[in-house]
LUMLUM-148340 format. One record per residue (C-alpha): residue in one letter; z negated, x negated, y negated. Coordinates in steps of 0.25 Angstrom, whole numbers, plus 5000, padded with zeros to 4 digits. Layout:
LUMLUM-148340
aZXY...
end
This chain:
LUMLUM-148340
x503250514922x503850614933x505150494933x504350394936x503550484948x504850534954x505350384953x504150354960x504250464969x505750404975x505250254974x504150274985x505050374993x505950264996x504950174998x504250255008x505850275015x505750115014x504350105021x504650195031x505850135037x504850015039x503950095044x504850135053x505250015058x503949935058x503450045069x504750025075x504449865077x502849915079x503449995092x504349885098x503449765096x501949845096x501549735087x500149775082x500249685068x501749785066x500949905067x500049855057x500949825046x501649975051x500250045047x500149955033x501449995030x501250155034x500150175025x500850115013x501850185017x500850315016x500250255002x501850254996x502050405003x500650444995x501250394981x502450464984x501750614988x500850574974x502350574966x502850704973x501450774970x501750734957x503250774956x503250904964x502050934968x501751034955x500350994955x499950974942x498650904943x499350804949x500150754934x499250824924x497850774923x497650874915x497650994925x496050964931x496050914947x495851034952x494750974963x495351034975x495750934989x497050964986x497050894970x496250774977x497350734987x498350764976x497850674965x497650544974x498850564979x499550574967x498650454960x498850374973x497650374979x498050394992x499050294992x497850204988x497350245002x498450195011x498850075005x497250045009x497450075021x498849995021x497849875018x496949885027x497849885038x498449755031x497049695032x497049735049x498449675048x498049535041x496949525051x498049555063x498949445059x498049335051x496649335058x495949355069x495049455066x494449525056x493449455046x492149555047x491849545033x493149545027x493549665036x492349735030x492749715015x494149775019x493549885025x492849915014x493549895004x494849965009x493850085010x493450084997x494850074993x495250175001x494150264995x494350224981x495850274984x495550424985x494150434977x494150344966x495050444960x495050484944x495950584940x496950534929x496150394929x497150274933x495950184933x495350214947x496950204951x496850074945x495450044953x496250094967x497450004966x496649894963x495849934975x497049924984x497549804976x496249734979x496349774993x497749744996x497349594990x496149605000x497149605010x498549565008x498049435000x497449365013x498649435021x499749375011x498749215013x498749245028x500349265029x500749165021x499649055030x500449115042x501949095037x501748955032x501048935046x502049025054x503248965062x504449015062x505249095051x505049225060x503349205059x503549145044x504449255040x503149355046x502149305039x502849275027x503249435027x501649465027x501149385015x502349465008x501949595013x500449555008x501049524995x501749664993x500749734997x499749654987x500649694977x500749844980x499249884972x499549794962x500649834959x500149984958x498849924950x499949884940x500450004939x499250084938x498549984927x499950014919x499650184919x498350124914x498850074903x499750184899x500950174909x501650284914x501450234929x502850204941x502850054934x503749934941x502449914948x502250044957x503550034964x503149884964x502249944974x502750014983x503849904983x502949804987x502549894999x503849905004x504249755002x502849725011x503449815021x504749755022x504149615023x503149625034x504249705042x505549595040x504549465041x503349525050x503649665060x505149645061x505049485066x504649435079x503649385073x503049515074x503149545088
end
């Protein structure tokens, strides 16, 4: 098991090198064309970027952290502040929380570039429901019980469908109405970036429903994942902030 963690471990370290060169350079375009809509897609990308440097501490606290608790259920939680950070980090929790935060930004994004203004009620239902997510994230916690971790990346799964659904409709509506390969070629890169990103939680419910069922967990489907986050990067970057379109 402590193969696949340390396998783990590198995977995301070069995933986060990957996302922050793009980081780098989204904020660098952000700088020169102070396009709003750019510094949106910057801050999604910034808190998966800190939800990917969460899973990552998770598998060094594991590795080297010497803290037993953190492997053996059978050592008790010792009940202090310290124990409560440590286990929903290592059990992903907080990673949960800013990929949450990622959505919701998608969500001020999709209003940004699709509509006009916000719908009152469905603003309200995002609202909520990204709270209760959020909240769900770091309290519906059960020690050694992959059910509620189940119930959270479903949570996310549902809200990233919330989201990203209507976003992927709303993109693909505006490159088959778009002129012009550079616009096309924008919109086109959105409803692939909705796409991934739909893709991540389920993807990671996939894996977790496999430890479920017995499996030792770091299946093809969690660096499906975290690939999927990069590849939404990458498209909204080449076909959306990089274009002229974008300016």
């Amino acid at each position: 098991m402590s193969d696949l963690v340390f396998i783990g471990m590198v995977f995301e370290l070069a995933i986060i090198t990957c996302t922050v060169i793009l980081l780098v350079l989204i904020l660098m375009k952000y700088f020169q064309k102070k396009h709003q809509l750019t510094l949106y897609l910057f801050s999604i990308f910034l808190f998966y970027m800190i939800a990917i440097i969460f899973s990552w501490i998770s598998k060094v606290l594991v590795l080297y952290s010497g803290v037993e608790y953190n492997y053996d259920t059978s050592i008790p939680d010792p009940g202090t502040l310290q124990s409560w950070f440590v286990f929903r980090i290592v059990d992903f929790r907080f990673s949960f929380f800013f990929l949450a935060i990622a959505i919701f930004i998608s969500y001020v994004l999709k209003v940004n570039v699709f509509e006009k203004g916000y719908n009152r009620v469905h603003k309200i239902i995002v609202i909520i429901y990204g709270i209760i997510t959020m909240a769900f994230s770091l309290l519906g916690y059960i020690r050694g019980n992959t059910l509620p971790d189940a119930l959270a990346f479903l949570l996310i799964f549902l809200f990233m469908a919330m989201i990203y659904f209507p976003f992927f409709i709303s993109s693909y509506k505006s490159f088959k109405l778009a002129k012009g390969k550079t616009f096309k070629n924008a919109f086109i890169s959105l409803a692939l970036m909705s796409i991934f990103y739909i893709l991540v939680p389920f993807n990671f419910l996939i894996d977790r429903l496999l430890i479920q069922f017995g499996g030792p967990g770091f299946s093809l489907f969690y660096f499906l994942a975290w690939i999927f986050v990069l590849l939404g990067m990458i498209a909204s970057y080449f076909g959306y902030i990089r274009p002229k379109a974008s300016e």
